[in-house]
C-alpha positions as a printed NumPy array, in Angstrom:
array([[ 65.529, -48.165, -16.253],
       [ 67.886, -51.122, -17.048],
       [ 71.812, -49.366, -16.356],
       [ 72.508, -51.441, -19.664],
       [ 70.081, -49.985, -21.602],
       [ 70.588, -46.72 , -20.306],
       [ 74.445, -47.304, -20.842],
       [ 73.747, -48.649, -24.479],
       [ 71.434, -45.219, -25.04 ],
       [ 74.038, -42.789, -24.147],
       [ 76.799, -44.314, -26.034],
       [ 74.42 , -44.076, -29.313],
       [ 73.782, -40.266, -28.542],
       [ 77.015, -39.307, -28.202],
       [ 78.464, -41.597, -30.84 ],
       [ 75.728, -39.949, -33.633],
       [ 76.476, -36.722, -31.893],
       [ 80.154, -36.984, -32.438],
       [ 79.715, -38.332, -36.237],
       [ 77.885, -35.91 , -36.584],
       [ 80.285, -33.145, -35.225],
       [ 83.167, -34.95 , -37.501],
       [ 80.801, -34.415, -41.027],
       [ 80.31 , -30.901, -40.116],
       [ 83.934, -30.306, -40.094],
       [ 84.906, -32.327, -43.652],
       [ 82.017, -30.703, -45.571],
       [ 81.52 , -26.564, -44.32 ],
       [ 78.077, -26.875, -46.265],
       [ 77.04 , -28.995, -43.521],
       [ 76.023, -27.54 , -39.829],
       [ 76.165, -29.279, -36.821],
       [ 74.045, -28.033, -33.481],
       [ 76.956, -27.768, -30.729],
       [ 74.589, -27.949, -28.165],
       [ 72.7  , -31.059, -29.725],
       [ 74.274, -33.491, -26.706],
       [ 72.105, -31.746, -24.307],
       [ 69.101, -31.558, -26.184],
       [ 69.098, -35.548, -26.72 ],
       [ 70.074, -36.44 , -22.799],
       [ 67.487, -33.98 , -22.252],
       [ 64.972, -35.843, -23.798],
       [ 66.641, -38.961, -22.674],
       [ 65.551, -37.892, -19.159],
       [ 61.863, -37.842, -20.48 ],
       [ 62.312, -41.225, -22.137],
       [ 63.539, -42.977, -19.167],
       [ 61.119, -41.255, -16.918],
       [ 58.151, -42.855, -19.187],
       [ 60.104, -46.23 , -19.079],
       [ 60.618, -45.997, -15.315],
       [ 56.586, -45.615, -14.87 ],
       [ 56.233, -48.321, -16.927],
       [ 56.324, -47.521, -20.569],
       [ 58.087, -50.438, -22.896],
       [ 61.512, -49.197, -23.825],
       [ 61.081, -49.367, -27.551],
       [ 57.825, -47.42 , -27.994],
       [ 58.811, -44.909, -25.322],
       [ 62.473, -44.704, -27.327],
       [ 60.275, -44.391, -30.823],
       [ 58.231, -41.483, -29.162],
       [ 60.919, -39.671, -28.179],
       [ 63.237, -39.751, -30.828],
       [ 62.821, -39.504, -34.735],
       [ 64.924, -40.029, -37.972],
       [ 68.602, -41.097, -38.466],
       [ 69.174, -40.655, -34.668],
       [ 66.089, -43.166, -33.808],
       [ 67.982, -45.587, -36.524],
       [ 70.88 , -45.127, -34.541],
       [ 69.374, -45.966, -31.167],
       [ 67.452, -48.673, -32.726],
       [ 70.968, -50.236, -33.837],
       [ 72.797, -49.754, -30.866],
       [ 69.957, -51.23 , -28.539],
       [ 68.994, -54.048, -30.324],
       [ 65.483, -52.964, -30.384],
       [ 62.86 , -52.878, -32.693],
       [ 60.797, -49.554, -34.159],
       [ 57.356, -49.643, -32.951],
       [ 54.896, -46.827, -34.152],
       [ 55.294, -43.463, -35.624],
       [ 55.431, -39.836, -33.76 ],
       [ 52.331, -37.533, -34.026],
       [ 52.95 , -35.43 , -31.352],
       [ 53.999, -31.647, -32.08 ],
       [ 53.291, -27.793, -30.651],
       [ 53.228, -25.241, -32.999],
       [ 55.209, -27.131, -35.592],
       [ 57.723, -28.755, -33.935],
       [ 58.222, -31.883, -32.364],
       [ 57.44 , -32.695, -28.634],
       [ 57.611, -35.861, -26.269],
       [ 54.035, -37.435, -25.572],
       [ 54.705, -39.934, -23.014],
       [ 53.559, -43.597, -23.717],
       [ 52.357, -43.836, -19.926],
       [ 50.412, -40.964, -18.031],
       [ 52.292, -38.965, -16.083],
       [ 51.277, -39.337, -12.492],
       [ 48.476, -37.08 , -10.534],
       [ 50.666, -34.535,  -8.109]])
């Protein structure tokens, strides 16, 4: 993966991680995950795997990320949204890589 685009991905998870953190504390209504950071580099690792074995950036970005934190991303990189997300397990969402993964 591109260190820019990389660089330009974890600044936009952290930066919606940390607004996020900040609206949590004004309104005590609102919740905020403290453990979220990991889950998105997390599936940051997934995303840049799929981009690594050649998966274009935006769709992989699109499958792997959903919602106000995909607008985010989108912002930050410059990119534009391609597709929508189908794939879940038992309800919830999961990341279906845009390339196969390769044969062991």
């Amino acid at each position: 993966m591109n260190p820019t685009l990389r660089a330009k991905l974890v600044f936009a998870l952290s930066e919606y991680d940390r607004k996020q953190s900040e609206a949590a504390k004004r309104n005590p209504r609102r919740h905020h995950n403290p453990y979220a950071i990991g889950i998105y580099l997390t599936r940051l690792a997934e995303v840049e795997a799929d981009i690594d074995r050649g998966a274009d950036p935006a769709t992989a970005i699109c499958a792997g990320f959903e919602g106000p934190l995909l607008s985010s991303i989108l912002r930050a990189t410059g990119l534009v949204k391609t597709g929508t997300r189908k794939a879940s397990f038992k309800g919830c969402p999961v990341y279906a890589p845009v390339t196969p993964e390769p044969e062991s």
